[in-house]
LUMKOLZA-189963 format. One record per residue (C-alpha): x, y, z; residue number from 1. Coordinates in steps of 0.001 Angstrom, whole numbers, always signed. Example, Ala and Ser with C-alpha at 12.3 -4.5 7.8 and 13.67 -1.06 7.14 Angstrom:
! residues 2
{px = +12300; py = -4500; pz = +7800; dovex = 1}
{px = +13670; py = -1060; pz = +7140; dovex = 2}
This chain:
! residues 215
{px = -81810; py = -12302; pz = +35937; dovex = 1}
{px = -80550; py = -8874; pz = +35729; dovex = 2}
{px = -77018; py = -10062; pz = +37319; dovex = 3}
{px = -77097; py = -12560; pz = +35061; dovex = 4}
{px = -77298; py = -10269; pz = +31930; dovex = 5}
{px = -74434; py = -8188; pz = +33564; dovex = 6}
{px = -72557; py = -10810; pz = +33601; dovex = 7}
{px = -73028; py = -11572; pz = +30188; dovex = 8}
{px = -72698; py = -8841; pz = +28556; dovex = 9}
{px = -69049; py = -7916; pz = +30480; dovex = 10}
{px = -67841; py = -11700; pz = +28812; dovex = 11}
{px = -69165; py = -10662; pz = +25615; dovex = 12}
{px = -67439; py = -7279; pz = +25720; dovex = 13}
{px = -64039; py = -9003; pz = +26731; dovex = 14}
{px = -64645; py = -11020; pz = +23717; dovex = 15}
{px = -64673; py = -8652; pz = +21590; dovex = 16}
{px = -61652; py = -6781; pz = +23192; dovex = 17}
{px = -59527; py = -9672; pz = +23264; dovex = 18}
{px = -58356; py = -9913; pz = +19149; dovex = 19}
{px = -56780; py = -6132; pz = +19854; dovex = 20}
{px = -55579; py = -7156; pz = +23315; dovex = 21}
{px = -53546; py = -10563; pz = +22487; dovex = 22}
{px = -51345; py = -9267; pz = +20005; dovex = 23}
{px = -50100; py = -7008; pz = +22954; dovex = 24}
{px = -49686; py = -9139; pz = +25242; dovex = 25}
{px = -47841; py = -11558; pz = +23333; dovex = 26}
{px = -45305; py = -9585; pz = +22280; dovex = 27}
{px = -44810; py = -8574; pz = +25998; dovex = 28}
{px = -44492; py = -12201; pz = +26937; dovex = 29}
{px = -42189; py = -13172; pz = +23980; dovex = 30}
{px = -38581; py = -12523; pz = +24361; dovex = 31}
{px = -36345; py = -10367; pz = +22826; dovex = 32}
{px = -35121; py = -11760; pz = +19413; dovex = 33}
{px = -32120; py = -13664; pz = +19425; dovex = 34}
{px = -29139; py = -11733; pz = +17794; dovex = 35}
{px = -26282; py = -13834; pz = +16276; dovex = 36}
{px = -22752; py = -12737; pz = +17026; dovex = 37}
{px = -21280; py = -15369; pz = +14417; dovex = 38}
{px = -19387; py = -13066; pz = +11895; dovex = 39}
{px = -18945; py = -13934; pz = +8220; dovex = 40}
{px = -16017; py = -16416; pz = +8139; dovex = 41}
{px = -14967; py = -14315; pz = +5092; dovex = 42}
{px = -14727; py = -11023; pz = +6141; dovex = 43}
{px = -12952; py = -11894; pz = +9464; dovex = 44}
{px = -10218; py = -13741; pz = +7700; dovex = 45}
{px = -9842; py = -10795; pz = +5164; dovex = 46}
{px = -9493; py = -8650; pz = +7893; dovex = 47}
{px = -7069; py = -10891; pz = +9872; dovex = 48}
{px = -5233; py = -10986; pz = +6289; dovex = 49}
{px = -4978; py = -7417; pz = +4985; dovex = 50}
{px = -5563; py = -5389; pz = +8480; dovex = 51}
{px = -1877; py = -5753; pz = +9636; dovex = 52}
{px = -699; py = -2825; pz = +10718; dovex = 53}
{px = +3196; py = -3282; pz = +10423; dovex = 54}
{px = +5858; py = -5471; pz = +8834; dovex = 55}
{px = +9155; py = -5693; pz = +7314; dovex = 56}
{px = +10472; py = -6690; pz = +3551; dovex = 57}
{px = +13531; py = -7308; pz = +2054; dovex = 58}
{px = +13336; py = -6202; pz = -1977; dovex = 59}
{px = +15710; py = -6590; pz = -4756; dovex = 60}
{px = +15624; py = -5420; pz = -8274; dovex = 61}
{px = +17137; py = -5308; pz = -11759; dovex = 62}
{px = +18354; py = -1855; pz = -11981; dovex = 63}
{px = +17539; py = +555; pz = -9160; dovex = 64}
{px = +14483; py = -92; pz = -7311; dovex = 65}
{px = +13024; py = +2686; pz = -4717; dovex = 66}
{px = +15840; py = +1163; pz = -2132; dovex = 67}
{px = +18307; py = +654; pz = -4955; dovex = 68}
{px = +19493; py = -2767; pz = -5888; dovex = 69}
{px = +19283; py = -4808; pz = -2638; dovex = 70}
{px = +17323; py = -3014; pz = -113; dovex = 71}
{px = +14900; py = -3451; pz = +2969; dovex = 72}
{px = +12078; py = -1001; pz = +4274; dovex = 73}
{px = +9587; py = -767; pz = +7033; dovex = 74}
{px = +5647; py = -1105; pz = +6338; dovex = 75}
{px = +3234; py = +1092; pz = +8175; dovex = 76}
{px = -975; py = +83; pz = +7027; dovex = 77}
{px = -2937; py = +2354; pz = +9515; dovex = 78}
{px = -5463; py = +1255; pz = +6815; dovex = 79}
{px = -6370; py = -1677; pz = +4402; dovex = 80}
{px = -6045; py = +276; pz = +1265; dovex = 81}
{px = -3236; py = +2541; pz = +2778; dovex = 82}
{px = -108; py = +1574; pz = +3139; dovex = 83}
{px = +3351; py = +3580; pz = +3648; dovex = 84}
{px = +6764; py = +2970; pz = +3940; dovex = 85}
{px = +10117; py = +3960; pz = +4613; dovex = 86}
{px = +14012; py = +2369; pz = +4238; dovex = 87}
{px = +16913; py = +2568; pz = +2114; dovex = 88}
{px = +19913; py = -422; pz = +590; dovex = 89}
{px = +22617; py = +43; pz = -1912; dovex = 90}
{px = +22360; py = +902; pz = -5310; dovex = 91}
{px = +24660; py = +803; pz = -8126; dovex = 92}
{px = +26132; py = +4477; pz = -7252; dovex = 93}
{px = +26145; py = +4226; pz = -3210; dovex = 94}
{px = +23588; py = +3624; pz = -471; dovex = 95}
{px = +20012; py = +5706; pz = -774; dovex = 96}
{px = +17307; py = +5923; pz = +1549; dovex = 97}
{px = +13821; py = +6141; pz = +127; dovex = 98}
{px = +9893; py = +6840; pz = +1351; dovex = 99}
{px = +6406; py = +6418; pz = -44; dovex = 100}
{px = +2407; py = +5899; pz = +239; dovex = 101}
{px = +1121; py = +3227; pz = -1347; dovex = 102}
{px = -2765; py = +2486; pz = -2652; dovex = 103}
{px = -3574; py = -990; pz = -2145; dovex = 104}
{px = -6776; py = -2651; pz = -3354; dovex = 105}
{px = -6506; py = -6328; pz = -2204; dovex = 106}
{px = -8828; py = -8850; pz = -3148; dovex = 107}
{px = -8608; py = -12515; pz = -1428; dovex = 108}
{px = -4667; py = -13723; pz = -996; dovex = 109}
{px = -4083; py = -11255; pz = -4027; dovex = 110}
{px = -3725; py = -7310; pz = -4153; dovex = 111}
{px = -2838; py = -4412; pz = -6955; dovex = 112}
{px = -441; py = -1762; pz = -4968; dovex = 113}
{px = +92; py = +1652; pz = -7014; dovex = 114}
{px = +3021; py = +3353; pz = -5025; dovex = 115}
{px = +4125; py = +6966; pz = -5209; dovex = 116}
{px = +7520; py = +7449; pz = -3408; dovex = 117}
{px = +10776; py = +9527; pz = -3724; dovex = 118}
{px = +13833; py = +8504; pz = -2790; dovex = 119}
{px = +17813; py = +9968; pz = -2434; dovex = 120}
{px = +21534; py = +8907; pz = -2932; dovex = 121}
{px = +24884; py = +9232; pz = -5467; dovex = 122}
{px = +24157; py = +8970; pz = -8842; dovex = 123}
{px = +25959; py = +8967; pz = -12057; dovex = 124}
{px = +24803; py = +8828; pz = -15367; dovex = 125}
{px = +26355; py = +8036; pz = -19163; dovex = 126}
{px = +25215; py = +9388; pz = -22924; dovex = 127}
{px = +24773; py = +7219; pz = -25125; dovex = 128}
{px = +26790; py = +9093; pz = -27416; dovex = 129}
{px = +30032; py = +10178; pz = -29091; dovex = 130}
{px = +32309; py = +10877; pz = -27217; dovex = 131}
{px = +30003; py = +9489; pz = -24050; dovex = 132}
{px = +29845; py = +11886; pz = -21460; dovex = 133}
{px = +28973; py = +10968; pz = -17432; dovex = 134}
{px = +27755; py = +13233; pz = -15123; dovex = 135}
{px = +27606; py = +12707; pz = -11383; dovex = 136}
{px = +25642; py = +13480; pz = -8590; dovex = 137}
{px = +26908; py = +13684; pz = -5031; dovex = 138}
{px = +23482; py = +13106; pz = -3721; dovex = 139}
{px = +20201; py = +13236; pz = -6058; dovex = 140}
{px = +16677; py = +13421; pz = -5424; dovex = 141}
{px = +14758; py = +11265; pz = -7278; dovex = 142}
{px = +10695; py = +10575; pz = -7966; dovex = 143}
{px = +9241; py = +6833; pz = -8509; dovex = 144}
{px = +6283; py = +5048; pz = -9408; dovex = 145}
{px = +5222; py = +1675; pz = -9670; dovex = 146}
{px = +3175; py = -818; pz = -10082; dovex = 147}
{px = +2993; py = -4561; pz = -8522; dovex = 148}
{px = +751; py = -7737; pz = -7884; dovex = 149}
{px = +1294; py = -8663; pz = -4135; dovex = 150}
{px = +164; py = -12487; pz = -2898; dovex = 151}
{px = -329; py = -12523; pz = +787; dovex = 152}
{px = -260; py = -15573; pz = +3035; dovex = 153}
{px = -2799; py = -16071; pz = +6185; dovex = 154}
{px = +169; py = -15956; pz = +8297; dovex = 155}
{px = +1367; py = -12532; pz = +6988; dovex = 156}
{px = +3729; py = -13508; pz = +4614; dovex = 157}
{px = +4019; py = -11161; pz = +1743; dovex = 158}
{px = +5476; py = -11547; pz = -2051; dovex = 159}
{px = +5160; py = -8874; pz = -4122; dovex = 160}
{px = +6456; py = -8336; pz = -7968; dovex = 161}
{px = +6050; py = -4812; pz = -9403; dovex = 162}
{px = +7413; py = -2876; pz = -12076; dovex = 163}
{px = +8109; py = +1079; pz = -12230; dovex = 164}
{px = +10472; py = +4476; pz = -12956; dovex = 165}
{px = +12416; py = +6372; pz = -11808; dovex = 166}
{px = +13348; py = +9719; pz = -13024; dovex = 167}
{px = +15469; py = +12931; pz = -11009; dovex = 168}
{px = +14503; py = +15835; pz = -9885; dovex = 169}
{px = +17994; py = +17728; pz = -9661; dovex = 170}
{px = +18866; py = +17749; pz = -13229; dovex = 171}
{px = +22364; py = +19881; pz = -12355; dovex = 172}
{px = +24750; py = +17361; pz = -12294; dovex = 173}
{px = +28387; py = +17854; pz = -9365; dovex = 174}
{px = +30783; py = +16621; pz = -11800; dovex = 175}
{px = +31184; py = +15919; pz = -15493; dovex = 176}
{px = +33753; py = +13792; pz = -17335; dovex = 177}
{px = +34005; py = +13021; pz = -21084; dovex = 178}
{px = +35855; py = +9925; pz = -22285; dovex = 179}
{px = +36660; py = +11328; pz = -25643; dovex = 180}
{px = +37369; py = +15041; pz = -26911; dovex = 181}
{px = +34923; py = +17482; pz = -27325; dovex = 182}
{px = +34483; py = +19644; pz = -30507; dovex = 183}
{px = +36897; py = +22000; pz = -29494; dovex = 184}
{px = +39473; py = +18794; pz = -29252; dovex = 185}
{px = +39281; py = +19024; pz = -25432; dovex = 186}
{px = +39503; py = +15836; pz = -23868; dovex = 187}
{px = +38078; py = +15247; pz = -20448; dovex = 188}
{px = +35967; py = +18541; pz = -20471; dovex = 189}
{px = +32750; py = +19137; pz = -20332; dovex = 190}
{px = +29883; py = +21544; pz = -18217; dovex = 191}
{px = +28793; py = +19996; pz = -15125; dovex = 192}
{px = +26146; py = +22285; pz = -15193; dovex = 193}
{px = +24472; py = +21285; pz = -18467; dovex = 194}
{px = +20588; py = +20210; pz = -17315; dovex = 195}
{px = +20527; py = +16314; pz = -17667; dovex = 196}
{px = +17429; py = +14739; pz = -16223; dovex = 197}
{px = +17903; py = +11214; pz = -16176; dovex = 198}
{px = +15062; py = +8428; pz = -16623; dovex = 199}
{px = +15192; py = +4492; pz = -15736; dovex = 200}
{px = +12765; py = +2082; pz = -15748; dovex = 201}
{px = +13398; py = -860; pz = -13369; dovex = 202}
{px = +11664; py = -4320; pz = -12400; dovex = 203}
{px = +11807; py = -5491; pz = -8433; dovex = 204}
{px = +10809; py = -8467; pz = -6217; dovex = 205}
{px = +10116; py = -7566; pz = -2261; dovex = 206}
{px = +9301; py = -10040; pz = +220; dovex = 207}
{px = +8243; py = -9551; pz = +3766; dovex = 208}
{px = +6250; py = -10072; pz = +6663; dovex = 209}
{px = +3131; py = -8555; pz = +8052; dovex = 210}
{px = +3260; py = -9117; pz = +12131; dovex = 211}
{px = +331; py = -10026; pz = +13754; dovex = 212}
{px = -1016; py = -6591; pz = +14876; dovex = 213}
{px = -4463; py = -5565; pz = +14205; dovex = 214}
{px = -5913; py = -2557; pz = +14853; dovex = 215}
């Protein structure tokens, strides 16, 4: 009898130590929890969209764009938002090369890119008045900024339409010629070294290609 109450009260103290015990052991037992590697359709073909890290365009413009009138420039986008570039084409004074960083904020195929860049080339510049004067510049340096809406393709394909100015930042002009005489009655003559900064505002059309690379 007394085994038998030994016995019976060991059973009834694993009964009452099981509830804490179970939970325990069943998580030992289970497996670990299953982990998806699926990632969001969305966000891999944004990155696979706007995550190129270099490409080419070709860009044209009424008056002179950053590369001038007809133009082409290298694209370097170490980031999504970040983008820079560098290249040069002909503008209406001679050829110019050009640089700058632009801030891109792209949303689906579509993207608003605020550039800053300078740029540098021949320029010459006419007054507007009586008797018109032009000044020119062997080679200027020049500041831009503009602003564009950019579609891009899924195969990297990029169009982009922006708008900006342009203004100089060596208002000294090389040379100076007047049409007309001068109020002294001098014709041809005027100071090449009058300060003239010079202002245009130009519209442009790039459109280029994003190579596959993805960093």
């Amino acid at each position: 009898m007394t085994r038998f109450r030994l016995v019976a009260s060991l059973l009834t103290c694993l009964a009452c130590l099981y509830p804490m015990l179970a939970p325990s052991v069943v998580r030992a037992d289970d497996p670990e929890p299953e982990v998806s590697d699926e990632v969001d359709p969305q966000i891999d073909i944004m990155h696979h969209r706007w995550d190129r890290f270099i490409g080419v365009e070709l860009t044209g413009g009424v008056e002179n764009t950053p590369v001038g009138i007809v133009g082409g420039s290298v694209l370097i986008q170490p980031h999504r938002m970040l983008r820079l570039d560098v290249g040069g084409g002909g503008s209406r004074d001679g050829a110019r090369i050009s640089g700058g960083v632009s801030i891109v904020l792209p949303q689906d195929h579509f993207a608003l890119v605020i550039r800053l860049g300078f740029a540098g080339g021949p320029l010459s510049w006419s007054s507007d008045r009586t008797p018109m004067i032009t000044r020119y510049w062997d080679f200027a340096g020049f500041f831009n900024g503009t602003v564009g809406l950019e579609y891009r393709f899924d195969e990297g394909v990029l169009v982009r339409l922006f708008a900006g100015v342009e203004t100089t930042l060596s208002p000294v002009s090389d040379r100076c010629v007047a049409e007309g005489p001068d109020a002294q009655g001098l014709s041809g003559v005027c100071a090449p070294g009058f300060s003239q900064t010079t202002a245009r505002i130009f519209l442009g059309l790039s459109v280029g290609y994003m190579f596959d690379v993805i960093l």
